[in-house]
C-alpha positions as CSV (number, residue, x, y, z in Angstrom):
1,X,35.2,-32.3,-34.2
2,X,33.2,-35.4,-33.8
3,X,34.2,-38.5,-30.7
4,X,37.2,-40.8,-31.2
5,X,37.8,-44.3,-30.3
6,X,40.9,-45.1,-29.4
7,X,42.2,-49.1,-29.3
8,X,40.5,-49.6,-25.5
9,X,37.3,-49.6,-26.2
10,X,34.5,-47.6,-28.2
11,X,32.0,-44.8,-27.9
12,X,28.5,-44.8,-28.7
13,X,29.2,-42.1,-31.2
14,X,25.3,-41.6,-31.9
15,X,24.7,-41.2,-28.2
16,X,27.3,-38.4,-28.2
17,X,25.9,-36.9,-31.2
18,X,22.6,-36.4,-29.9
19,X,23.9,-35.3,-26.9
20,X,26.0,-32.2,-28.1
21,X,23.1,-31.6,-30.6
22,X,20.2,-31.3,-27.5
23,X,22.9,-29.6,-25.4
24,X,23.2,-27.2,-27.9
25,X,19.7,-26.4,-28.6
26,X,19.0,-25.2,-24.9
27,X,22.2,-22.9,-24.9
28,X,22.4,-21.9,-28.2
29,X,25.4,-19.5,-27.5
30,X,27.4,-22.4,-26.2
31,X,27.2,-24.7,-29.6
32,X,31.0,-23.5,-30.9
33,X,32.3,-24.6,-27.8
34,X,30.5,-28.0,-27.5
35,X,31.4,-29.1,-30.9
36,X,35.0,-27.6,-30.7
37,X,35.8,-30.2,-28.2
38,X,37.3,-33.5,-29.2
39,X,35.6,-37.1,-27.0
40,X,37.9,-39.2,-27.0
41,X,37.1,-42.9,-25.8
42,X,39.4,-43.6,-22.8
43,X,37.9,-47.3,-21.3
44,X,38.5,-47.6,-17.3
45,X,39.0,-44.4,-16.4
46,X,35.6,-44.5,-14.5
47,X,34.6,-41.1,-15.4
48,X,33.7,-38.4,-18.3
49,X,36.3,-35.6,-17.8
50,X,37.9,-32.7,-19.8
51,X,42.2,-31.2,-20.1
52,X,42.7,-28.0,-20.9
53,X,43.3,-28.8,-24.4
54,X,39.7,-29.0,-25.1
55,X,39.3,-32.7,-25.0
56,X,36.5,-34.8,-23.2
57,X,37.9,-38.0,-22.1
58,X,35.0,-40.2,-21.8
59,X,34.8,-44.1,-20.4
60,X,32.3,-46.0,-23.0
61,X,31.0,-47.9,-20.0
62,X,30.4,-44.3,-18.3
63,X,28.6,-42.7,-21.1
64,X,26.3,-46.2,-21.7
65,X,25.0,-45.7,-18.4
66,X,24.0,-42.4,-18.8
67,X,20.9,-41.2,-21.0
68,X,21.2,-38.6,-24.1
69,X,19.4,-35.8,-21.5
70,X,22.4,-36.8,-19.2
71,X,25.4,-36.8,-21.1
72,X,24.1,-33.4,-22.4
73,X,23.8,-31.9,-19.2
74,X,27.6,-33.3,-18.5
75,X,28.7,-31.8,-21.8
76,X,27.5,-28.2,-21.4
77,X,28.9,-28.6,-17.6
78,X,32.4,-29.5,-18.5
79,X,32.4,-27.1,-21.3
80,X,31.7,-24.3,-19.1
81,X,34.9,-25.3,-17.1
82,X,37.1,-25.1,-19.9
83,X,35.1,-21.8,-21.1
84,X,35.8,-20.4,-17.8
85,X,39.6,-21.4,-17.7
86,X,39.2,-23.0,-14.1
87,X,42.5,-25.2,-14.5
88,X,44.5,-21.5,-14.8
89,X,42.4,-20.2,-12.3
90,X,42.7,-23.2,-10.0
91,X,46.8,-22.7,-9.9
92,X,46.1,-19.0,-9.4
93,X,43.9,-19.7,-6.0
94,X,46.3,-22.1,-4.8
95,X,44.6,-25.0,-5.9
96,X,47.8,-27.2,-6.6
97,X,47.8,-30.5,-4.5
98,X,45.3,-33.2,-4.6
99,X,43.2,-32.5,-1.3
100,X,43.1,-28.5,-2.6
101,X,42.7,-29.4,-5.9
102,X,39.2,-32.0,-4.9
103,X,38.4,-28.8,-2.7
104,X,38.3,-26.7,-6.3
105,X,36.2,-29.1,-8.4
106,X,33.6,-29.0,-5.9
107,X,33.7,-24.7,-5.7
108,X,34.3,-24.6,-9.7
109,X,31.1,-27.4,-10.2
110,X,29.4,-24.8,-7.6
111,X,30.0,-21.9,-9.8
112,X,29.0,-23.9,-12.9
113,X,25.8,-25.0,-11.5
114,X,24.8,-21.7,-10.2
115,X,23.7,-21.1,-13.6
116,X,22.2,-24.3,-15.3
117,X,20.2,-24.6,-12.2
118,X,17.3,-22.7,-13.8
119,X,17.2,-24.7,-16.9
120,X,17.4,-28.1,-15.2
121,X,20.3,-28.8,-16.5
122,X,22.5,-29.2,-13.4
123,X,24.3,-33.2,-13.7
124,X,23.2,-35.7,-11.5
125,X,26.6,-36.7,-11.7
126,X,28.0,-33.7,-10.6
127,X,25.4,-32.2,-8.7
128,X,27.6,-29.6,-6.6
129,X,25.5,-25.9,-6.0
130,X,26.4,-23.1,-4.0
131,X,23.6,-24.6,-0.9
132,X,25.7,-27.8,-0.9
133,X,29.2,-25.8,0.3
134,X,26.8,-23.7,2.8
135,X,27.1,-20.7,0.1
136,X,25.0,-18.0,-1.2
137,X,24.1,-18.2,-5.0
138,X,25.9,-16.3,-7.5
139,X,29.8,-16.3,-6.6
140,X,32.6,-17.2,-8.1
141,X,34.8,-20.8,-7.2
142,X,37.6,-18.8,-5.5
143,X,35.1,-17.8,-3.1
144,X,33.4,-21.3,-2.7
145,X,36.3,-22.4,-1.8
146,X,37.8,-20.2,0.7
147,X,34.7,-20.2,2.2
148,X,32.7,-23.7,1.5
149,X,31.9,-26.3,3.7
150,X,34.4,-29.4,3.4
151,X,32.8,-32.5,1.4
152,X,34.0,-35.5,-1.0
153,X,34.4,-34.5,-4.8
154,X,31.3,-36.3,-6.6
155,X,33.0,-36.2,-10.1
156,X,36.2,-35.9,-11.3
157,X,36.3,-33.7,-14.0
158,X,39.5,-33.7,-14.8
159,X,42.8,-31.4,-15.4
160,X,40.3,-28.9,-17.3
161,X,38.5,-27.8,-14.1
162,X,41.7,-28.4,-11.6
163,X,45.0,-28.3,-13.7
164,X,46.3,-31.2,-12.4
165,X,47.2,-34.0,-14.8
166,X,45.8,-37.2,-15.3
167,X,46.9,-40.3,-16.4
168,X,45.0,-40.3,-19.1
169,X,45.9,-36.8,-20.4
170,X,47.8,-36.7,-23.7
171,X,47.8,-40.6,-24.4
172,X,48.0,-42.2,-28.0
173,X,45.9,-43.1,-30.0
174,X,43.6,-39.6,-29.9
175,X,43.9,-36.5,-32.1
176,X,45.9,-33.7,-30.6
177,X,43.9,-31.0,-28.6
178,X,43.6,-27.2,-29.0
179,X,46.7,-24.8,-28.2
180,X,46.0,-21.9,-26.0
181,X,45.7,-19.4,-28.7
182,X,42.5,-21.2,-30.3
183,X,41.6,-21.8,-27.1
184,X,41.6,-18.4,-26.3
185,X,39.5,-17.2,-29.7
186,X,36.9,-19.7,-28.8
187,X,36.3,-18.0,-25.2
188,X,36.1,-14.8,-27.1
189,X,34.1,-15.9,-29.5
190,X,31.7,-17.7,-27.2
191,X,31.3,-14.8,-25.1
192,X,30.1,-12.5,-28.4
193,X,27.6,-15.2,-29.4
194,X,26.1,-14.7,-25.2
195,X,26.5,-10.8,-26.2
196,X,24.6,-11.4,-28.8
197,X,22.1,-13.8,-27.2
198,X,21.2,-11.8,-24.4
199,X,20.5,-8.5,-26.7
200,X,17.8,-10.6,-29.0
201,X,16.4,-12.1,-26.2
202,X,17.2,-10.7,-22.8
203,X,16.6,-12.4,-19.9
204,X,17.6,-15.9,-22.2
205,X,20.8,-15.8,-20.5
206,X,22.3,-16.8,-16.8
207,X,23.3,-13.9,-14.9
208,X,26.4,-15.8,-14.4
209,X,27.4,-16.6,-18.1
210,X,26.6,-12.6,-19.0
211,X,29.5,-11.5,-16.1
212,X,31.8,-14.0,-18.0
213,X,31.0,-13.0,-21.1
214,X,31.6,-9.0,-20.1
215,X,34.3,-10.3,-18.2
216,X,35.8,-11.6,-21.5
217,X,34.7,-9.0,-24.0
218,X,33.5,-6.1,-22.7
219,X,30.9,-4.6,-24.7
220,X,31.2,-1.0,-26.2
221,X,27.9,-0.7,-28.0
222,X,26.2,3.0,-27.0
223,X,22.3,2.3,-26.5
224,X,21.2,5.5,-27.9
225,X,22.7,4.4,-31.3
226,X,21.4,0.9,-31.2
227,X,17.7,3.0,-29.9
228,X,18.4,5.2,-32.7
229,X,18.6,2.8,-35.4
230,X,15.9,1.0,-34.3
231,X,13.5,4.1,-34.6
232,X,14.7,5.3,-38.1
233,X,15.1,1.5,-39.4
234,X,11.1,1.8,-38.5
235,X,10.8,5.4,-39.8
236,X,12.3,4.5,-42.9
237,X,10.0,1.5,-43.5
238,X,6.9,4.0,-43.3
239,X,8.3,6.4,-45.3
240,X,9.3,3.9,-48.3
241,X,5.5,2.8,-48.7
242,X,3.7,4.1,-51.6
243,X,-0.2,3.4,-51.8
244,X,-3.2,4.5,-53.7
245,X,-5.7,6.9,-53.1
246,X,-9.1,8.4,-54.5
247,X,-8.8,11.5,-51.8
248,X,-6.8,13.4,-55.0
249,X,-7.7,13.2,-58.7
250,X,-4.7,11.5,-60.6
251,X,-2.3,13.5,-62.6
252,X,-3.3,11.0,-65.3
253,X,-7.1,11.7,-65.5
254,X,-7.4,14.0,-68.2
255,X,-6.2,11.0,-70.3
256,X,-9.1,8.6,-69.1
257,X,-11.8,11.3,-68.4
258,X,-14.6,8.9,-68.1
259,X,-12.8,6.7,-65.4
260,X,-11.7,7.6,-62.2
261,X,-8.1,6.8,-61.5
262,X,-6.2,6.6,-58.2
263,X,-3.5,9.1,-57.6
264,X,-0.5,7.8,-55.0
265,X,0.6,9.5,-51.9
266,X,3.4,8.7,-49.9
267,X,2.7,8.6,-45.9
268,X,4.6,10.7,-43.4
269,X,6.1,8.5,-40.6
270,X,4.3,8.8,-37.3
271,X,5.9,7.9,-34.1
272,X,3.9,6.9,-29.9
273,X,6.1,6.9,-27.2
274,X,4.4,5.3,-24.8
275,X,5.9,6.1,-21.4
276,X,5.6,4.0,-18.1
277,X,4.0,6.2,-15.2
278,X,3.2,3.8,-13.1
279,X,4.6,3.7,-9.4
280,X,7.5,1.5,-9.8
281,X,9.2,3.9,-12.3
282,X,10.9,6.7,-9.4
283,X,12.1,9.8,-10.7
284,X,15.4,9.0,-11.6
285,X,13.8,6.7,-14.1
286,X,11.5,9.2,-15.3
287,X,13.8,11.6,-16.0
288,X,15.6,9.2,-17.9
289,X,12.8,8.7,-20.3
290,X,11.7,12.1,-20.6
291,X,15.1,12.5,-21.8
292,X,15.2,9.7,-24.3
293,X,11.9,11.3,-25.5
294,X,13.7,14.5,-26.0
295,X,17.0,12.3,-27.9
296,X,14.3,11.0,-30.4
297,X,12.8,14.2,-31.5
298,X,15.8,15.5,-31.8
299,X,17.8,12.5,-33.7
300,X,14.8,11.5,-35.7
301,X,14.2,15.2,-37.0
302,X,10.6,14.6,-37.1
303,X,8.1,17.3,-36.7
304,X,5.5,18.1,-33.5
305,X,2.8,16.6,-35.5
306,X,4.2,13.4,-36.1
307,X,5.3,12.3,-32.2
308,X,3.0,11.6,-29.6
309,X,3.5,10.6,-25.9
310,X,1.2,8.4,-24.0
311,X,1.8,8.3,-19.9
312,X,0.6,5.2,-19.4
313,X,0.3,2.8,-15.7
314,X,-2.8,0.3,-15.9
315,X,-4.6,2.9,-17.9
316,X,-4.0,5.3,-20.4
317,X,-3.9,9.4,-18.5
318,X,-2.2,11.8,-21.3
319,X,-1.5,11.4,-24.7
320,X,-0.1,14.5,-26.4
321,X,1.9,15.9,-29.5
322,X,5.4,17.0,-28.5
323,X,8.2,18.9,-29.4
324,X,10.1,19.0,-26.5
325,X,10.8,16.7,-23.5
326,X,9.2,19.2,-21.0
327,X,5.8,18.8,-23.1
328,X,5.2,15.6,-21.9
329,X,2.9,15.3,-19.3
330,X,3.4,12.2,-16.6
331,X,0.4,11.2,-15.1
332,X,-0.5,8.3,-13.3
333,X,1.7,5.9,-10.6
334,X,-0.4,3.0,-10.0
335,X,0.6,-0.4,-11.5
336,X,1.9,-1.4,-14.6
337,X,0.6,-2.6,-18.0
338,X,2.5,-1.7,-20.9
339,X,0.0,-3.5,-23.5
340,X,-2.5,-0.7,-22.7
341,X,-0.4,1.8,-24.0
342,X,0.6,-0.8,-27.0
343,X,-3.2,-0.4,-27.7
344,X,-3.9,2.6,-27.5
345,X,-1.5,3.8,-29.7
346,X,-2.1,1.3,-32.4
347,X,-5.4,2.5,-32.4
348,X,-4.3,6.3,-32.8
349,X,-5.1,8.4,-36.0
350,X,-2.8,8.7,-38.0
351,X,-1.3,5.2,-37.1
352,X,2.2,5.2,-35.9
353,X,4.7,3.4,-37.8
354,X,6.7,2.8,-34.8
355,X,5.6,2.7,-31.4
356,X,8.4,2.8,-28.6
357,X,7.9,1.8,-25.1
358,X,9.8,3.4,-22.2
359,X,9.4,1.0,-19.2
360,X,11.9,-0.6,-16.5
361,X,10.2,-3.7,-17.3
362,X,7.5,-4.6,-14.6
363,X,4.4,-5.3,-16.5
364,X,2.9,-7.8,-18.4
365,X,3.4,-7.7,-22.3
366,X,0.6,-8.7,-24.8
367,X,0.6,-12.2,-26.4
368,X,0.9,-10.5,-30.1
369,X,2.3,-7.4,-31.8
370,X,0.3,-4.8,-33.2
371,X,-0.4,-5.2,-37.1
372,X,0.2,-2.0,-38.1
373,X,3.3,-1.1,-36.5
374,X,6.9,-2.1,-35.7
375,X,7.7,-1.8,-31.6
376,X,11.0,-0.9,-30.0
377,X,10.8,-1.6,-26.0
378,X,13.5,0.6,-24.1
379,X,13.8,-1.3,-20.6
380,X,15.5,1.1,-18.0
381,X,17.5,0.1,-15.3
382,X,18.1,2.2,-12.0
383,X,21.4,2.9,-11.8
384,X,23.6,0.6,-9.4
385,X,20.9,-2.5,-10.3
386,X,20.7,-3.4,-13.9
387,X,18.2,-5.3,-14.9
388,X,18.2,-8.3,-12.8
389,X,17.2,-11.8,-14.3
390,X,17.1,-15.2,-14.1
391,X,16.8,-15.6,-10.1
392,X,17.3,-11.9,-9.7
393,X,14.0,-11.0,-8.7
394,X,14.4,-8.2,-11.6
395,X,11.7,-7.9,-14.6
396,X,13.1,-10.1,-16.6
397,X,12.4,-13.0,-14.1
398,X,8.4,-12.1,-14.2
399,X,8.2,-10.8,-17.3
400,X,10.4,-11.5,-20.0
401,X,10.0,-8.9,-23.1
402,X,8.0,-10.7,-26.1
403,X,9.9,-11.9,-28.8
404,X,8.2,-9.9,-31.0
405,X,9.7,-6.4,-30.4
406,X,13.2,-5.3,-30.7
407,X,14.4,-4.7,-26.8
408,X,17.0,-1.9,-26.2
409,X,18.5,-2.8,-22.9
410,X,19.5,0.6,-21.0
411,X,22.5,-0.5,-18.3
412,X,24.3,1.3,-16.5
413,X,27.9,0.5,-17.4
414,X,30.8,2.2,-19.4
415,X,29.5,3.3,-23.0
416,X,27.6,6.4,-23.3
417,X,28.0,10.2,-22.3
418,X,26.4,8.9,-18.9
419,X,28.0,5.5,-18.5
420,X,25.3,3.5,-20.0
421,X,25.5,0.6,-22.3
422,X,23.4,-1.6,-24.7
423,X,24.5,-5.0,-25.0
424,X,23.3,-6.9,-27.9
């Protein structure tokens, strides 16, 4: 839906444009929702606010002063209101009359904030964090505002964040909003698209907007199968190719006697696990990888000779064929750096065709992929923790997992014969 003008005045519909359009490109799984919502001109109103119905009520004169970076940063921060339902859940926390109700649009623009402060894209106009109310990071409003500090609202944002009306709410001359029910599939689907986000590229996403989204739509994918398809995709891949080689004489030679023909072979799939030793992975985690060694020998169905472990910390101590989890041999617990392991078995004979890497995460990553072989990287979380990001002081904060390999996060949570989950 694109920005209306109603009779009082006009937008600067280009403005608004390249707003949603820049808002969109730094949160990606937030562009449905910032184009589902109507801007409607509303002159005089002295603000930029959103109703539940998934309008933005905007005052020309307002959005002139602003910049493009600006009104983008507004956008994605009054969207996340009406994403997070705040107007219901300000008439839940007792939010109802107007001194309450400028109490909740500071704690809600708290909560909001929380999670654009690490892409810069907090609003100067509503600037509200968790520091300003006296609170720690990482709560939700109702808390803010039990607990807050008092202080004067900065911004109205209107009956979207606090569920009271405005005077401006539902006026001619503007297309109707949303009802609840597409209101409702747009959360849902929102909170699929962060799902998904967050499984391509962990670490991508707020710590904040991944408890809504799980909050929303709990996710029900089992790791092991995600792990597992990742493994055969890659074993199937090697055992498609068919080359040339002059190791065997060609069935075919007794036709050209005088010239040497190739014959074809077909390679067997060759899988490294290389597993992190090094001292931050305890035993519980250890345990946990031996065992997903053990899973993919015994999903995969592929023979001793074509697995082998590497126990890997700064340097690589073991690398052996395995059959069995109990083979492997775990050497090493000083620091951490996976892209030895990465190396070395790349550079193994036969090559692997898919090299997985068991690691919770806490080690630098090499700046390109192997050529020769797809990577799966299985991050491990200690149960109780997760795999903190974005401000958590988890791996994911230090070292994000390359884009180039296919990350299977490994949760604790509800999916799974042991409560774990994958979230894609």
């Amino acid at each position: 839906m694109g920005a209306h003008d109603d009779r009082d005045g006009a937008l600067d519909d280009r403005k608004v444009a390249a707003a949603r359009v820049l808002a969109a490109t730094r949160f990606p799984y937030l562009a449905t929702a910032l184009f589902a919502a109507t801007v409607v001109a509303r002159r005089s109103i002295g603000t930029v606010a959103v109703d539940p119905s998934w309008q933005v009520h905007a005052d020309p004169a307002v959005v002139d002063a602003m910049d493009v970076e600006e009104l983008a940063r507004l956008l994605v921060h009054l969207g996340a209101h009406l994403l997070r339902d705040h107007a219901e859940r300000a008439s839940v926390a007792g939010a109802v009359d107007d001194g309450s109700r400028a109490r909740w649009n500071r704690a809600a623009d708290a909560e909001v904030n929380d999670d654009l402060a690490a892409d810069a894209m907090v609003p100067g106009a509503a600037p509200d964090l968790p520091g300003d109310l006296g609170c720690a990071d990482g709560l939700l409003a109702e808390r803010y505002l039990a607990d807050g500090a008092p202080g004067p609202r900065r911004w109205d944002c209107g009956s979207g964040c606090d569920g009271g009306p405005r005077p401006w709410d539902g006026s001619g001359g503007g297309p109707a909003g949303l009802d609840r029910a597409r209101c409702e599939l747009l959360r849902q689907g929102t909170a699929a698209g962060i799902q998904r986000h967050h499984g391509q590229f962990p670490g991508s996403v707020p710590g904040g907007w991944r408890r809504w989204a799980e909050s929303v739509l709990p996710s029900q994918v089992d790791w092991r199968r995600v792990l597992a398809a990742e493994i055969r995709r890659g074993v199937a891949m090697a055992a498609g190719k068919v080359d040339y080689t002059y190791r065997r004489p060609s069935r075919r030679a007794t036709v050209s006697p005088r010239v040497v023909l190739p014959s074809l072979f077909r390679p067997l799939p060759n899988v490294a696990v290389v597993c992190d030793t090094s001292g931050s992975m305890h035993a519980e985690l250890l345990a946990r990888a031996l065992a997903e060694v053990e899973g993919l020998l015994v999903r995969g169905g592929l023979r001793q000779a074509q697995v082998r472990v590497l126990a890997v910390d700064t340097a690589v101590h073991a690398v052996r064929r395995v059959s069995r989890a109990s083979q492997v041999a775990l050497a090493g617990g000083g620091g951490t750096d996976m892209g030895e392991g990465i190396r070395a078995a790349a550079d193994l004979r036969p090559r692997p065709s898919v090299i997985v890497v068991l690691t919770d995460g806490f080690t630098p990553w090499p700046p390109a992929p192997p050529t020769t072989a797809r990577v799966v990287v299985g991050l491990l979380a200690p149960a109780g923790a997760g795999l903190l990001g974005r401000g958590g002081g988890g791996p994911l904060d230090h070292f994000p997992p390359p884009a180039w390999a296919r990350t299977v996060l490994i949760e604790p949570g509800a999916a799974g014969s042991d409560g774990s989950r994958a979230r894609r």
